[in-house]
N, C-alpha and C positions, 0 to 999 in steps of 0.2 A: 726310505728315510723321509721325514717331513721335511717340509720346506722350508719351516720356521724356521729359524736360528740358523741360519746360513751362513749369514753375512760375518760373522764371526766364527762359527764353530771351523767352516770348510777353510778358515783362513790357518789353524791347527797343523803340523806337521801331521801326515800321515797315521806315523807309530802311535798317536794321541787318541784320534781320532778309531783306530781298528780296538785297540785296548779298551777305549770307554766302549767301544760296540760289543766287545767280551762280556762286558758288565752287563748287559739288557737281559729281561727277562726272559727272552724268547730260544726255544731249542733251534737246533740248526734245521731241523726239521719245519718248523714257523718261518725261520728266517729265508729258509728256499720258497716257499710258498709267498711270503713277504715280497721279495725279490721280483718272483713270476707276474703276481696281480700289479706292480707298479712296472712291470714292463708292456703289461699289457697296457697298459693307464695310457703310457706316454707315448707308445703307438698308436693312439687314437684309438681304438677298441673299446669301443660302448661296454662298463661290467652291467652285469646282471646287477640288482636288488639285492643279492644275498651275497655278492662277493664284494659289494660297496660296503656294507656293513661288515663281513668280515674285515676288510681294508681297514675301515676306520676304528676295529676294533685291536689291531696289530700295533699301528704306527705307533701310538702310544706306548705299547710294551718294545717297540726297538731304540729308543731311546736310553743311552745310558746317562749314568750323574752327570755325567760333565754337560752333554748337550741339554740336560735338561736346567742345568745350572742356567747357560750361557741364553737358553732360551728366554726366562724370565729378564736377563740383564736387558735382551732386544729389545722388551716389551717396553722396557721403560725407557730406553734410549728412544722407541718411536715415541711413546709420549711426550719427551722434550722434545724431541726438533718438529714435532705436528704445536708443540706449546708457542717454539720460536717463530715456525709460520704467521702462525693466529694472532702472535704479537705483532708481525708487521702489517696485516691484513686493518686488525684494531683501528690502524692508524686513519682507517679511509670506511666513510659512512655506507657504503656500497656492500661493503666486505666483514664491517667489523658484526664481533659476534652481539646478541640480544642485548647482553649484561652491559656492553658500552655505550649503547644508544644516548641513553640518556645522559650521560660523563661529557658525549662530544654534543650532544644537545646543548647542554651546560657551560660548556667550551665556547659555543658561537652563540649565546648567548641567547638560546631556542626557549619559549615559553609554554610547556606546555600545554593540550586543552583535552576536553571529554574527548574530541576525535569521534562525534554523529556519523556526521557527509562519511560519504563511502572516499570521498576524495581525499580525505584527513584520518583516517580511520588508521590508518600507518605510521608508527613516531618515526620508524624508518625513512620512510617517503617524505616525511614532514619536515624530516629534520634536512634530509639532501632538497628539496624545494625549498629552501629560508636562507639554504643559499645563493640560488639562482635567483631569486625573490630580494637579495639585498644588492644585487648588481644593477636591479632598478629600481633601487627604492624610492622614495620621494614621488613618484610618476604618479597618473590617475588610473593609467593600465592596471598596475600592479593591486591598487588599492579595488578596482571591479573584480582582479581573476582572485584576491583572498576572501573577499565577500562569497562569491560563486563558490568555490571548493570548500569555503569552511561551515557556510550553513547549506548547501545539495540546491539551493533556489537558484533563478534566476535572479540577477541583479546586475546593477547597471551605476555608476559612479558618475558623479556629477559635479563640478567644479563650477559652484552658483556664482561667483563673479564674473563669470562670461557672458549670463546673462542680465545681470545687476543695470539697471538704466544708469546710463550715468554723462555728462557731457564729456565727450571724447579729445584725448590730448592731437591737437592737429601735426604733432609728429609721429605718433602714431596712432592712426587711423585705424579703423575696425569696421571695415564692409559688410561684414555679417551681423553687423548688432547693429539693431533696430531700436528705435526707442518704443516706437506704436507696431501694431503686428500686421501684415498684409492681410487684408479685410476680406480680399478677390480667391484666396487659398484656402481651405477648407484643414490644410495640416494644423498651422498653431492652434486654432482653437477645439482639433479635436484630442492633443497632448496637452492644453493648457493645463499647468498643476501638478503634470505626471513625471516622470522622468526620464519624459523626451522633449520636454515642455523649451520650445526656443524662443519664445516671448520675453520681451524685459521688464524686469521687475523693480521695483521699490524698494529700499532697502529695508530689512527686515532686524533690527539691534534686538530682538530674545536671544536666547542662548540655545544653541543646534541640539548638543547633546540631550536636551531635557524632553527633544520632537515638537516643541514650539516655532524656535524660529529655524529660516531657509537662507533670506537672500540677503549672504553678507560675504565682502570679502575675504574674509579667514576661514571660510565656512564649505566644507565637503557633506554632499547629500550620497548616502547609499542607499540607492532604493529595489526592495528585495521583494520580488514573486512570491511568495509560498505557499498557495494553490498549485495543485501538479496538474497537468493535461493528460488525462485518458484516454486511450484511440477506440472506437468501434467500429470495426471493420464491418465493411458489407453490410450493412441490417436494415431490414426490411422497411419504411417509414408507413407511419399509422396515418390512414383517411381521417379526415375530422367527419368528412357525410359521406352519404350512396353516390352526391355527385362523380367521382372522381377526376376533382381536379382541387383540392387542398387537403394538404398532408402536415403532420408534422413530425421533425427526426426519431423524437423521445421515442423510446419503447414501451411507454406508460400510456401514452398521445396527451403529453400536458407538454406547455411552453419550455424550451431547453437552449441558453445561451451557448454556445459553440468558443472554443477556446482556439489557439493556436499552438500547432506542435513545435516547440522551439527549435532552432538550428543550431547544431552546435558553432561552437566558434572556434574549435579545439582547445587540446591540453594544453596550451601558450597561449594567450590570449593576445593579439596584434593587434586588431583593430575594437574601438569600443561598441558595445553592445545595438544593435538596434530591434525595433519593436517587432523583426522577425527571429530576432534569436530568445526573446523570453513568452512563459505560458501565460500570454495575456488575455484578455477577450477578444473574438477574433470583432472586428465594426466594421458597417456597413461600409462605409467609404473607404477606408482600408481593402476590402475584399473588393468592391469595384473597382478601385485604380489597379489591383494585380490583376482581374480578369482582364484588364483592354493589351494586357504586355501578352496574351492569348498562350504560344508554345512556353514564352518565357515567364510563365508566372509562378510566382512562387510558395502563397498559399495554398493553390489551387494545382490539383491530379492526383494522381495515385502515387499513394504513398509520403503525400503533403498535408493540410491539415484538413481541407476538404476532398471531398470528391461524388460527384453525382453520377449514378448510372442508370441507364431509363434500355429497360428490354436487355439487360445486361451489360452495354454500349458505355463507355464513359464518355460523357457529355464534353463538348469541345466548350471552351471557355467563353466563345466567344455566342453559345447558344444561352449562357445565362446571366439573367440581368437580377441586381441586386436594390433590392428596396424594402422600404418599410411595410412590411406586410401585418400592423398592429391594428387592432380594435376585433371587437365581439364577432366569435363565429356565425357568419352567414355573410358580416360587414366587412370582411379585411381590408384594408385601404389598398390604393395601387395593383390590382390583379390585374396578370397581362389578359389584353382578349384573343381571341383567337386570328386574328389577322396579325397577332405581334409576333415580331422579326425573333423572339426569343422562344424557345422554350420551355425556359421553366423559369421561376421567379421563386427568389429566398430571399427568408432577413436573416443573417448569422446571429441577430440578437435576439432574438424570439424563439431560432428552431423551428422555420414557417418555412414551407414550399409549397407554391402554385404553381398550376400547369397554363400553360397555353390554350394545351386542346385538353379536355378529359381523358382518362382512360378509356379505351376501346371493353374492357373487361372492369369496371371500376368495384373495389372491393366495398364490405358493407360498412357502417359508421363505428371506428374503433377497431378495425382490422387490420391489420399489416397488410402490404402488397409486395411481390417479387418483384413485382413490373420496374418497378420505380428504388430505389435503395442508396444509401447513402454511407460514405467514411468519413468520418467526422472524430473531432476531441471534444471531451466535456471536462469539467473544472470538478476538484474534489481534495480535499487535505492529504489525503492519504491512503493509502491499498487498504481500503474496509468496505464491506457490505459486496465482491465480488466485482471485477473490471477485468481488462487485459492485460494481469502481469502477470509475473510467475505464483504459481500456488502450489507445483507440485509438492515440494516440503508437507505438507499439510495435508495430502493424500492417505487415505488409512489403507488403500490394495494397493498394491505398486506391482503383483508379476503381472506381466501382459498376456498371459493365458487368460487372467480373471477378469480381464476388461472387455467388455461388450460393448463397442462401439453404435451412437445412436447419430442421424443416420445408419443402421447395418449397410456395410461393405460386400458381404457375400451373394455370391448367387447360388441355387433362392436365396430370398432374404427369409431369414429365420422369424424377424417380425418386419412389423411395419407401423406400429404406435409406440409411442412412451410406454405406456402402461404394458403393452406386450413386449417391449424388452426387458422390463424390470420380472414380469412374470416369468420370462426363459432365465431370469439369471435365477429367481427364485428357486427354480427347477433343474440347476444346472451347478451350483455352486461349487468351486474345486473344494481339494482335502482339507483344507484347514476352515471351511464354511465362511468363504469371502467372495464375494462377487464386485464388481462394478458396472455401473450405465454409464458410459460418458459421453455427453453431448460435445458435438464436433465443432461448430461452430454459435456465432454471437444470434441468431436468428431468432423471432419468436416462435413459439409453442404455443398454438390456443388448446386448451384441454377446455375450452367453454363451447363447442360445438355440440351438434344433435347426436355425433355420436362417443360424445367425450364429456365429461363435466369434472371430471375429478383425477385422482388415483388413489388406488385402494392396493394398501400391502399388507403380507400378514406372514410373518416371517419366523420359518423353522426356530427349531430349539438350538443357539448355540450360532446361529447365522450374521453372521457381518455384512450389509449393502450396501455399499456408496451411491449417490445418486449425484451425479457431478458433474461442472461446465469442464470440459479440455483446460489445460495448461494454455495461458493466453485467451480464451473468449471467456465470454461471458453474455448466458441466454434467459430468454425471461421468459417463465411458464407463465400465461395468463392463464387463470382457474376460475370456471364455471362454481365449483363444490370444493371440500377442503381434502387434502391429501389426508388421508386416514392411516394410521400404524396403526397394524395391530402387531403379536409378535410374542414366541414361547420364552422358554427363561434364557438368560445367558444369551439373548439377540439384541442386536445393536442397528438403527438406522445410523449414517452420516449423508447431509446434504453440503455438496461445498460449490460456492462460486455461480450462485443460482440467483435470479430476481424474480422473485413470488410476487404477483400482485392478484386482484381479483377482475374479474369482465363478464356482464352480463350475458348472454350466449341463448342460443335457442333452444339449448339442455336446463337451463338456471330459470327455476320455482322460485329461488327463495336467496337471503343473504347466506353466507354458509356459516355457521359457528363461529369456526376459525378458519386461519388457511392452512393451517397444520394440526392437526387433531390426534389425540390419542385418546381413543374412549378407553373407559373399563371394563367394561364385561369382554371376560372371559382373557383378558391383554396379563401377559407377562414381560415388558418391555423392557429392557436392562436400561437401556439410555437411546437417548435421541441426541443427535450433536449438529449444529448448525456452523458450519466455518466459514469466512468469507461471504454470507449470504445475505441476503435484503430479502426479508417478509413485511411489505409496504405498510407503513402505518397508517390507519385507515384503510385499510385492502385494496385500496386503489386511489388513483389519483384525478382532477377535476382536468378540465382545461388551463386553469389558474395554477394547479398545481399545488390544491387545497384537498386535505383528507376528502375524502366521500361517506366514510364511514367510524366516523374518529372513537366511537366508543364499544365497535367493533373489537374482541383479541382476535391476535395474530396468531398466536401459538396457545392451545388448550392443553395441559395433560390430567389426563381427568384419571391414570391409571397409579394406582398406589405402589411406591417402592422405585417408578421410572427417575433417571437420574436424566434433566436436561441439561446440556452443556453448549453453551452458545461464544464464538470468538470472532474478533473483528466482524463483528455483524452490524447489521439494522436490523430492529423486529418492532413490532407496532407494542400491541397492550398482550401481556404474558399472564395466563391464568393457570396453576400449578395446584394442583392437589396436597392438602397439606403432609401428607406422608409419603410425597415425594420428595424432588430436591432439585434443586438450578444451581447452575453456574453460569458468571456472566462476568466476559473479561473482555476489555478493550474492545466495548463495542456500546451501540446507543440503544437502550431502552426507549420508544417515543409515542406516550400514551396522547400526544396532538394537542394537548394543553397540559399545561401545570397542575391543573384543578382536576385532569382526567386520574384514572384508574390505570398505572402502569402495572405496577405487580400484586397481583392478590390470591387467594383461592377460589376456587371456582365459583362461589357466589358473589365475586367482584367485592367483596366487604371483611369478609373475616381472614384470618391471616394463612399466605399460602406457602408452602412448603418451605424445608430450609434453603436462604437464600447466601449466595458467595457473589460479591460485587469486585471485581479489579480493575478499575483502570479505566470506569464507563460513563458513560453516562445517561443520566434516567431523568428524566420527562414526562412527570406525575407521579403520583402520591404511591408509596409502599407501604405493606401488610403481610410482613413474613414472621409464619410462627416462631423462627430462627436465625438472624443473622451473623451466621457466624463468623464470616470474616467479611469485611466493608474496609478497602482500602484506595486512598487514591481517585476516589469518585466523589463529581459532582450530583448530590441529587434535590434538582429542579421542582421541586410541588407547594402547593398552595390549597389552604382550604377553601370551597366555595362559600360564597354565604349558604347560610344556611344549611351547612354539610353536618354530613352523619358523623364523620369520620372524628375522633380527639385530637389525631394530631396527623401533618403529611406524611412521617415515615414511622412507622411502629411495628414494635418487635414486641410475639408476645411472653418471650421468653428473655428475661434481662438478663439472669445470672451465669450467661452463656455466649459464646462471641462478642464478637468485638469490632469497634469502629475506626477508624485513623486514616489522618489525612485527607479529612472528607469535609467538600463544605455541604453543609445541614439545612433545610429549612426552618424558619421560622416557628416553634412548637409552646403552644401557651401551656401544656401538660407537663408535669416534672418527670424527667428521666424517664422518657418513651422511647429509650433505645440501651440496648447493654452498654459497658463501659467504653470513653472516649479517649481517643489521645490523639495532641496536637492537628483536632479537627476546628475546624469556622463554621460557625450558625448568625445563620442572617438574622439581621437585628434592622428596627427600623433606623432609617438614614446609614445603614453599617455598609459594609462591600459585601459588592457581589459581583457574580459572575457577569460579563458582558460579548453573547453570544453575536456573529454576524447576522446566524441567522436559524430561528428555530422551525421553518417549513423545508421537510424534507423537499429533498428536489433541487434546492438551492446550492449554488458551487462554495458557500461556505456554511454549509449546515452545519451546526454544532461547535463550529469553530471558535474562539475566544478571541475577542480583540487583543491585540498586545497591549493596548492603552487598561485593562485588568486590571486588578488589585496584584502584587505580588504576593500577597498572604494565599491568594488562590492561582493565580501563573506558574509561581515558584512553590507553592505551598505539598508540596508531594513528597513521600520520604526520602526522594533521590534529587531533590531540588525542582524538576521539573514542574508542568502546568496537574491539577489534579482535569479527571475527567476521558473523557473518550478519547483524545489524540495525545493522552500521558507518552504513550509508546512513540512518538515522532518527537517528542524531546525539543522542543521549540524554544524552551528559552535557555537550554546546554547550545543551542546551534548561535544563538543570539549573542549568550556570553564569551563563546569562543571567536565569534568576528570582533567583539570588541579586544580580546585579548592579543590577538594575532594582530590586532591593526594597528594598534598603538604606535609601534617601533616604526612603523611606513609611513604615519603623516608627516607631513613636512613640517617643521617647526615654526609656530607661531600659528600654523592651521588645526579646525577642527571640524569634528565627526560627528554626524546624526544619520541616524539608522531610520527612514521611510519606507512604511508597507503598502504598498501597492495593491494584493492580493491577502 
């Protein structure tokens, strides 16, 4: 007999109970059998497979009307007292179901926001934290930790009358305000302005909200990071010369500011912020005052923001001394000599290290060295172009059979180059024709030696390769020649989480084409897909950290029918075959000026395949036979004098795709693109975009002042900024601080939002 309807049926007299069992469908012949298998059941007797299904094919015919009646009544009896639980449950944010979230939101009078930050991401969590959040209200605590969780940044709250000059009531006194700043201390004046800034100030009567004025009584500053700090573990640093004794961090060997990896403060926030818990720059005098506290220092070891290792060894704190190592290679100012008590000499603002003594082995000019290596954070908007966060998601082989580890692991080792891992996976591909290389760690890869310059793939019919940095690193091929696809129908390259740049090498005749090539003859490519990746604009980078080769492309597809599809990337100048096609979403197109040739066909002039824009941004002039969708994007171009070109973005096909949400350049030609909507075209004196900074390499490349136009910040179909960092939603993160904060300032005080980073 089933179990169900117990609680009722077995509560039946007897006579009730045997009578409705007359009634079941089952002979008594079934019903002994019945009997058997549930006596085995409940002596613990594992059934077989075929008398579990017999079993469950019985129970059901031993049921008579009544139990079967009384069974349905159960059902609905457990639905109301699971209904009466759930209603006392309702009553408490913890407990209560989805559907009332918002009712007791409503109740305590909760406002809600987009919910970005992963901190706020929860109306659940939002709604239990507003209330713990009003048992301090008023405070300047409270007012830093809803900053911090509601846009994911670092920030830091400031209460500008503390520092406001002003003559002091001699009842009470204020020791710590200064009228003038200690002249003899190096701290005020390297915070002056910021927001750690302890100098007194002048009163300031503009109005806080509008980001003019600061320093007034009623007046709260929130000043917010949002540059993120990236970590590169272990990586090799690059010689400037054969001397070997000056390096720098970059993996490119150009000039590379150094951030700090912020400290949490925890999920409670008790004490207010300091210049070690947000992603600031890391400054010279900052990192020298923490190197002399030696075991106890805080920016500095493994697993802090810096750390230096020399012959594998990390350097004891008190081995290195920090200075301005700036001016022209050969000149750098302050280099230790070699009687100096130190061993190695950095500037954190440069990304310079000098040696004491040279290398014993000193590498050649532009080469990485093991000797010598560095962990360090670099400044960046956002997880694009490949770093150390998570990317698996983005993976296209995920069993571990199909992944070929690079380094090889085994002994023998199966290869021993790049290019002979990707030939064993060529040769080796499992059942569904998917392979992967995955590089192990953050280290360089010269493929510009005498006996490397490139890689060459050429990929069965039906074949999928991934070529890929690990989950968390992030490695950088430097390339003598350009990576060559070739490849049968129905084969697929994906490159993810990789930095392509170019380096002269003692294999390299010539500039290469591109740094990613796909010729035609004899090529059947299906698609090429670039994720996460940086193919350096200009194929490589100066000391300055100025293109080398700015009218260089990065990617060629010269094969008819290839589909390229490139995300969160950086790629230099894109030359596309017209009966091909691109995709390009939330990531930077950067042909190295306005006036350059970002996208075209392969004669850099007439128009190149059909082009899909989401969310990106482009930096020089386009020429796609096709644009069929363009949303969301800023694009950046200018004609030169003298230029060929009729207008900077042109489509030769109008009566087909479409444009929106996109701000436009400037085009004295009528209607040189398909139809528009609710797009911005710059206009003389009109708005425009206002980048920090348009030289790759920079910790806010591409990024948008918030000081912008809102017709192009807010101007995207979802409210956001248009442009390559659409996808980080920067002024949804902006508007919900304001929303959320409102209810916390103190009455009669007010709020301005300071960007820092």
């Amino acid at each position: 007999m089933s179990t169900q309807g117990h609680k009722l049926f077995d509560r039946l007299p007897a006579v009730y109970r045997l009578k409705d069992a007359q009634q079941s469908g089952l002979s008594a012949a079934q019903l002994a059998e019945l009997s058997q298998l549930q006596g085995l059941q409940s002596s613990g007797v594992a059934l077989t497979t075929q008398q579990q299904e017999h079993l469950n094919l019985l129970l059901p015919l031993s049921r008579g009307p009544l139990q079967s009646l009384l069974m349905l009544i159960e059902e609905q009896l457990t639905v109301v007292d699971s209904d009466l639980d759930q209603l006392y449950d309702d009553q408490f944010i913890e407990t209560c179901a989805s559907w009332a979230i918002p009712y007791i939101g409503d109740l305590i009078g909760y406002k809600p926001v987009y919910g970005v930050a992963p901190a706020v991401a929860s109306p659940r969590a939002e709604v239990a934290h507003t209330i713990s959040f009003r048992r301090r209200k008023g405070t300047i605590l409270v007012l830093e930790q809803l900053a911090r969780d509601v846009t994911g940044w670092g920030a830091h709250a400031v209460e500008f009358f503390k520092i406001l000059s002003a003559t002091q009531y001699m009842k009470h006194i204020r020791p710590q305000s200064y009228y003038s700043p200690d002249l003899r201390s190096w701290m005020p004046r390297t915070y002056m302005d910021s927001g750690f800034d302890t100098t007194a100030h002048t009163i300031d009567v503009r109005f806080i909200a509008g980001g003019d004025g600061r320093y007034n009584v009623p007046n709260i500053g929130i000043f917010l990071w949002s540059l993120n700090a990236y970590s590169l573990t272990t990586i090799p640093v690059t010689a400037v010369d054969a001397s070997g004794q000056f390096f720098r961090i970059s993996t490119l060997g150009a000039d590379m500011p150094l951030f700090n990896n912020p400290m949490s403060q925890g999920s409670q926030i008790s004490q207010a912020a300091q210049p070690v818990n947000v992603p600031a720059r890391l400054l010279r005098r900052v990192l020298c005052q923490d190197l002399q506290s030696g075991a106890g220092a805080v920016y500095y070891g493994q697993g802090s923001s810096l750390a230096l290792y020399l012959n594998g060894t990390l350097l004891n704190p008190y081995q290195i001394q920090v200075c301005n190592l700036s001016g022209a290679d050969g000149h750098w100012a302050n280099v230790p000599s070699s009687s100096s008590p130190y061993v190695v000499a950095i500037d954190p603002e440069l990304g310079r290290i000098a040696l004491a003594k040279p290398l014993s082995s000193p590498p050649a000019a532009g080469s990485p060295t093991t000797s010598l290596q560095a962990s360090v954070y670099c400044g960046f908007n956002a997880e694009m172009g490949g770093g150390e966060y998570s990317r698996s998601e983005t993976f296209l082989v995920d069993t571990p059979s199909a992944v070929l580890p690079f380094p090889d692991t085994q002994t023998p080792a199966r290869y021993s180059t790049l290019q002979g891992a990707l030939t064993y996976a060529l040769a080796n591909a499992d059942g569904q024709g998917q392979m992967a290389v995955e590089i192990t760690d953050s280290g360089i890869y010269q493929l510009n030696t005498a006996s490397s310059s490139g890689l060459q793939l050429n990929l069965p019919a039906g074949m999928t390769l991934e070529l890929r940095g690990a989950d968390n690193h992030r490695p950088t091929l430097i390339l003598g020649s350009e990576i060559t696809v070739l490849g049968q129908a129905g084969s697929s390259l994906c490159l993810n989480g990789l930095l392509l740049a170019y380096g002269a090498g003692a294999s390299v005749t010539a500039i290469p084409v591109a740094l990613i090539h796909v010729p035609s003859n004899g090529n059947a490519l299906t698609s090429l897909q670039l994720n996460h990746c940086t193919v350096v604009p200009g194929l490589a980078l100066t000391a300055q950290g100025v293109a080398q080769n700015p009218n260089q492309p990065a990617v060629m597809v010269e094969c008819p029918g290839t589909q390229l599809d490139v995300q969160k990337s950086i790629v230099g100048k894109v030359l596309v075959h017209q009966l091909a096609s691109a995709s390009i979403s939330d990531s930077v197109v950067d042909a190295c000026a306005s006036t350059g040739i970002a996208y075209a066909a392969l004669d850099g002039t007439s128009g190149g395949g059909s082009l899909s824009l989401q969310g990106s941004t482009v930096i020089g002039k386009v020429h796609a036979a096709l644009l069929s969708l363009v949303t969301n994007c800023i694009l950046w171009a200018n004609l030169a004098a003298g230029d060929s070109w009729a207008a900077p973005v042109i489509a030769d096909r109008k009566q087909q795709g479409c444009v929106r949400f996109t701000y436009l350049p400037f085009s004295a030609e009528a209607a040189p693109l398909p139809r528009q909507f609710e797009c911005m075209q710059r206009t003389v004196g009109g708005r425009e975009p206002v980048f920090y900074s348009l030289q790759y390499g920079d910790p806010g490349y591409a990024k948008l002042w918030p000081s912008t136009n809102d017709g192009i910040r807010r101007g995207a179909d979802d409210g956001g900024e248009m442009g390559a960092f659409h996808f980080v939603m920067a002024p949804m993160r902006e508007t919900d601080l304001g929303v959320r904060i409102q209810e916390y300032v103190p009455v009669g005080l007010q709020c301005g939002i300071f960007y820092q980073t």
